[in-house]
N, C-alpha and C positions, 0 to 999 in steps of 0.2 A: 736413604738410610745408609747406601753403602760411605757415603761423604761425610755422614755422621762418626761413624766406625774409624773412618778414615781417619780424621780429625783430634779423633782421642786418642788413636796409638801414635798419630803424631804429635800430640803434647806428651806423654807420657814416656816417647821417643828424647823428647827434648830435657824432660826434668831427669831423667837418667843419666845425660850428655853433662847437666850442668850438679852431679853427684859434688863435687866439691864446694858447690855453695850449699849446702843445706840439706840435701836431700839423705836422710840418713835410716828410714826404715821402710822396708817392704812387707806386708801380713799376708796372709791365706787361711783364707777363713771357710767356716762348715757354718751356712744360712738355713733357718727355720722359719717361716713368712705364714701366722695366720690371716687369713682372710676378712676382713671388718666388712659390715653392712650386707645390701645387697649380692656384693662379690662374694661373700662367706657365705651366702645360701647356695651360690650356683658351684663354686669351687673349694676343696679339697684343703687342708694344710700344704704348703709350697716345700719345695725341697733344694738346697741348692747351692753354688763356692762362688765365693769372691774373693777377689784380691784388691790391697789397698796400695796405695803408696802415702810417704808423708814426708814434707817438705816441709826442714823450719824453717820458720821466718822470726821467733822468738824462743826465748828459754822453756816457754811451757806453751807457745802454741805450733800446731803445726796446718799447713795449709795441705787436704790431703784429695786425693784424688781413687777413686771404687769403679769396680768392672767385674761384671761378674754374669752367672746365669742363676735362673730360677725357676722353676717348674712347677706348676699348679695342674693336677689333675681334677677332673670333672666331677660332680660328684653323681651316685650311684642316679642315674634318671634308664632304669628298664634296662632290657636286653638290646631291644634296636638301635640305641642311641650311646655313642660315648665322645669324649674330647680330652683337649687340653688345651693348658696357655703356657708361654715361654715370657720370661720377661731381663732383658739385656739393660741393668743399667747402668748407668756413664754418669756419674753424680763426682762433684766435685764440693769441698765444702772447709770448715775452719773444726780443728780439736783444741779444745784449750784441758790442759792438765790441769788439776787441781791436786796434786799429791795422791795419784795413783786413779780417783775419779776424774771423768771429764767427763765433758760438755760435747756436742758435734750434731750444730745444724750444717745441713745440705742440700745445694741445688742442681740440678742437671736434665739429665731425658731419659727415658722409660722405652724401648723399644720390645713391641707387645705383641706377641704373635699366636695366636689363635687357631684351634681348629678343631673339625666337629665331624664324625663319621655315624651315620646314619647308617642302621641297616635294613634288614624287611619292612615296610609300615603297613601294607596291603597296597592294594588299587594296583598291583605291575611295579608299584616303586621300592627299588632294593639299590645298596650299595651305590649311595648318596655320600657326598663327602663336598664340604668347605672349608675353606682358611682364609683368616685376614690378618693383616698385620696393618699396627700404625708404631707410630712413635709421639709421645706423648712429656710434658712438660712434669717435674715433678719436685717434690720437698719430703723431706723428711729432718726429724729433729728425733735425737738419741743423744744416748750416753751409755756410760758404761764403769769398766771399771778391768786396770791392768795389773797383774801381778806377774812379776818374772817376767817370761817372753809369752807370757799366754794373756789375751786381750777378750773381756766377757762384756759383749754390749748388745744393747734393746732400743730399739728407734722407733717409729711411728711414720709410715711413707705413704705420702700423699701423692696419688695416683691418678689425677681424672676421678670416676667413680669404679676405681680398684685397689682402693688402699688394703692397707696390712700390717701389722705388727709385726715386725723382725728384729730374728733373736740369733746373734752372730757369735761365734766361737774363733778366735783367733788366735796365728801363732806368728808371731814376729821376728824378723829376721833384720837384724844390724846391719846398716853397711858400715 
C-alpha cells in the first residue's frame, strides 16, 4: 500500500514538474459520499476533501488526476459495538468540457481501512477491537457542472461491494 502512495505522489510530483505543458488547474474539494446497497445498511453518510489536478491535453478536455480522504462512520448497532471505515483514493481519469457541463469517467484504486471496537458482550469478553485494511480496484463515472472558480459535481463509485454516490464541492485554483 505504502508503493501505492508512493507512486501517485510521484506522478503528481512529475505532472507538476512538467506545469508548462498543460497542466493548468488545481481544485480542493469538500466530499459528501452516500452509501448504495449493502454498504448503506451497515454505514453512515461518508464525510470528506479531495484534491484534483488537471492536465490538458486538448481545448476542452483535461486528463485529471484525485486524492483525497473519506470517512464513513458505522451506523448506530447498540452500546458495545462501534466502527468506521477510511477510504484513500488515487483515481485518475478524462474531463471533457461541454461549455461549463462535463463529463468525467475514472479509474484507479480505493485504499480501505476498516475498523470495529467491541465493548462488554458478557461471557468475561470486554474491550475487543479489529482493523483491516485492503486496497481495492475502482470506477466511477460523474459529471458536473462549473461556474466561475467553483466546480459542483456528482459521480457514481464503484467500489468492490462499497459503492456510493459522491457529491463534490470544488474550488479551483489557476496556475
Amino acid at each position: 500500500m505504502k508503493k501505492i502512495l508512493t507512486t501517485a505522489l510521484i506522478l503528481c510530483a512529475v505532472l507538476t514538474a512538467n506545469a508548462q505543458q498543460g497542466f493548468h488547474t488545481i481544485s480542493a474539494g469538500a466530499e459528501v459520499a452516500i452509501p448504495i446497497g449493502n454498504f448503506g445498511e451497515a454505514y453512515g453518510i461518508g464525510f470528506g476533501a479531495t484534491g484534483k489536478a488537471f492536465y490538458g491535453i486538448t481545448e476542452q478536455g483535461d486528463i485529471t488526476g484525485t486524492l483525497g480522504y473519506i470517512h464513513f462512520g458505522m451506523k448506530d448497532l447498540g452500546e458495545s459495538m462501534s466502527g468506521s471505515m477510511g477510504m484513500i483514493p488515487i483515481m485518475f481519469g478524462y474531463r471533457h468540457d461541454f461549455g461549463g457541463l462535463y463529463g468525467e469517467p475514472q479509474i484507479g484504486l480505493m485504499m480501505v481501512k476498516s475498523k470495529v471496537d467491541i465493548g462488554d458482550i458478557g461471557f468475561g469478553l470486554s474491550g475487543l477491537s479489529g482493523s483491516a485494511s485492503t486496497t481495492k480496484v475502482s470506477f466511477g463515472l460523474g459529471g458536473g457542472y462549473v461556474f466561475g472558480d467553483w466546480d459542483l459535481g456528482l459521480r457514481f463509485q464503484l467500489v468492490d461491494n462499497l459503492n456510493f454516490l459522491g457529491v463534490r464541492i470544488g474550488y479551483n485554483f489557476a496556475l
